[in-house]
C-alpha positions, 0 to 999 in steps of 0.5 A: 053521879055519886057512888058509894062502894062498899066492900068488907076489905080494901087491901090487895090481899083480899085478892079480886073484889078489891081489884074489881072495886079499884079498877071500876072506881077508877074507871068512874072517876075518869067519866067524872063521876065521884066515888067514895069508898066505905070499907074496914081496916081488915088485914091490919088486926087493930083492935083500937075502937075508939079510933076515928075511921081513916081518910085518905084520897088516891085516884080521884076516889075517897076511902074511908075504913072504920076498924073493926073488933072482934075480928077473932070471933065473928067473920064478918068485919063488924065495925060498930063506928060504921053506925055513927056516920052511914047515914051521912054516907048515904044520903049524899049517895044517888047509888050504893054498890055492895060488893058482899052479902054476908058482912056487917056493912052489907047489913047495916047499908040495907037497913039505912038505905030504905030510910033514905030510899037510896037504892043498892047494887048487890055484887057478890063475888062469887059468894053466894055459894056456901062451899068452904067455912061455917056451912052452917053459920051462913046457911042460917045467915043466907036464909034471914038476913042474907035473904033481906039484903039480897031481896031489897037490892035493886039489882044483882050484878051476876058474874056469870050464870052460875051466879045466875043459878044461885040467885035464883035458888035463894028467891031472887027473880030473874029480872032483877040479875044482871050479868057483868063480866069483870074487866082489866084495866089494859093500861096497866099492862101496856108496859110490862117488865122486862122479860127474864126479871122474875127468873134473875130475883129468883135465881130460876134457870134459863133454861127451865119452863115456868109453871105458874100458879097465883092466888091463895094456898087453900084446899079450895084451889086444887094445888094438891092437884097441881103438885101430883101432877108435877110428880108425875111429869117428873115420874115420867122423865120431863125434870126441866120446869119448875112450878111457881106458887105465888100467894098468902097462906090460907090455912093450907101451905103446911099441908101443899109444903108437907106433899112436896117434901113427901114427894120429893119435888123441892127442887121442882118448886117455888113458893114466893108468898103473895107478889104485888104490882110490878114483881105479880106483873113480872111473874106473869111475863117470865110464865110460860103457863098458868094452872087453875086448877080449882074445885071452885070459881066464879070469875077468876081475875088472875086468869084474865090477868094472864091473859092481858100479860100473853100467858096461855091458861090451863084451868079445872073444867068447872062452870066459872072456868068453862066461861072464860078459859076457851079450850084449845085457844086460850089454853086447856080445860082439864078434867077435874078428875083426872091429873093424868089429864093435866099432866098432859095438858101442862107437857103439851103446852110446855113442849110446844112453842108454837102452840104457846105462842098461838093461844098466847095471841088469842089470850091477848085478843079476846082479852083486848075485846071482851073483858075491858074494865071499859066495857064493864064500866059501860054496864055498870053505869047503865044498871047505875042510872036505871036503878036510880031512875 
């Protein structure tokens, strides 16, 4: 079969839709289907438009990205270029894969696609949900266009039922959404760094606990709540953990960076800026929990992450965490509104090596059994071939 992903940003800063279109193109590649990826230039901030889109080959899968322009003004990686040459793309597609609904591409596939009557997959990545950032703005686009592209898809590839929910309030019927959990390649974290790398690259104690957080500095992500907590387990006497804020800025650094200061933790806490491959993967193996201790999710990667790397999870107790966090053995859900809740929940954890050590198991079992990039890729090929049977 022949796949075409397309997805607004190709680049390992844009966090889980790029590791889910990766590991799943992979995936693909290896029962021999051909995947190609159609995606922009975003993250490197060119405003070259005459350019031709660059081609490369990795894994088996072609990538093309086109530039954008106006990326200052409009959000949503318009690539005029994309114009010339989708057509082609999609007539040698038996199935497109839309891993957004609000971007240029996601637009202009829909309307190519009915020419060609090449049918799509829409997956959203938790973005249906207008949370954070020009309410407005996608308010009016969910309702026109956005409403367009989810209607014509063929079908909708839900996270959870949360996505579910949403779908459904935008007129999408039940039958045409189907729920896929993301998966983890397990391959990749069969041979893990070597434990206490992480601690020596950052000069971290022996003999202090590890706090991680991983992801992206937004007020979305509740680290104003971790950070209050860290106070108070200071507060309370407990001074041997220091937290671990892994990730890219997203507008709210200054904000977290001010907080610590105020508070007077910056001897409690690490901020790294983003980590790729072996040094994310060695983060993960030297933390003795992970918090996620955010307002909002759908299906978080980095908690599955965690998992594969033994990590026990302390998470918000929202809907897109209730459904992959399992509370009291692969970790903690805390009450959202209470950081005397997480305080606890982190002491518990952090001054129990056995309890460590049992949800560390299960996080490995239930990873292992529910969550393979195998077992997802075995439900994306059936909504594949039934989409385009």
């Amino acid at each position: 079969m022949r796949i075409l992903q397309v997805i607004p940003v190709f680049n390992q800063r844009f966090g889980g839709p790029f590791t889910v279109v990766q590991t799943i193109s992979k995936e693909l590649v290896k029962r021999g289907h051909e995947v190609k990826i159609l995606t922009t230039n975003a993250f490197s901030y060119t405003k070259d438009l005459v350019s031709k889109p660059v081609r490369y080959k990795q894994y088996g899968y072609e990538v093309i990205s086109f530039p954008r322009s106006l990326y200052k003004l409009i959000p949503f990686n318009v690539s005029p270029q994309t114009l010339t040459f989708i057509s082609d793309f999609i007539k040698w597609s038996d199935v497109i894969h839309l891993h957004s609904w609000r971007h240029f591409h996601d637009i202009v596939v829909c309307r190519y696609s009915k020419a060609s009557h090449t049918p799509y997959v829409l997956q959203s990545h938790g973005s249906l949900v207008r949370k954070v950032g020009m309410k407005t703005v996608k308010l009016l686009y969910d309702f026109t266009l956005g409403l367009c592209v989810a209607k014509a898809a063929s079908k909708i590839i839900a996270l959870n039922r949360l996505e579910v929910f949403y779908a459904m309030k935008l007129g999408v019927p039940r039958e045409k959404i189907v729920i896929m959990p993301n998966g983890v390649e397990l391959a990749e974290y069969k041979d893990l760094p070597r434990k206490g790398s992480f601690r020596k690259k950052f000069r971290i104690p022996a003999t202090k606990k590890i706090i991680l957080y991983l992801g992206r500095i937004h007020w979305i992500k509740g680290l104003d709540i971790l950070v209050k907590a860290c106070y108070l387990m200071k507060k309370c006497g407990y001074r041997n953990f220091v937290l671990v804020i892994v990730g890219p800025d997203d507008g709210y650094l200054h904000i977290i960076k001010r907080m610590v200061t105020q508070l007077r933790l910056q001897e409690f806490i690490l901020f790294t800026g983003p980590l790729y491959g072996k040094m994310k993967l060695a983060a993960y193996t030297d933390a003795d929990v992970y918090v996620l201790p955010s307002r909002y999710e759908t299906f978080p990667m980095t908690v599955l992450e965690a998992y594969a790397c033994g990590v026990p999870v302390i998470a918000s107790d929202i809907e897109g965490l209730k459904e992959i966090v399992v509370n009291g053995k692969t970790g903690y859900l805390f009450s959202l509104q209470s950081t005397m809740d997480l305080t606890t929940k982190i002491l518990t954890l952090l001054t129990n090596e056995y309890l460590r050590k049992r949800f560390s198991k299960e996080a490995v079992r239930l990873v292992r059994t529910k969550f393979s990039v195998e077992k997802a890729v075995n439900l994306l090929e059936h909504v594949y071939e039934r989409v385009v049977g």
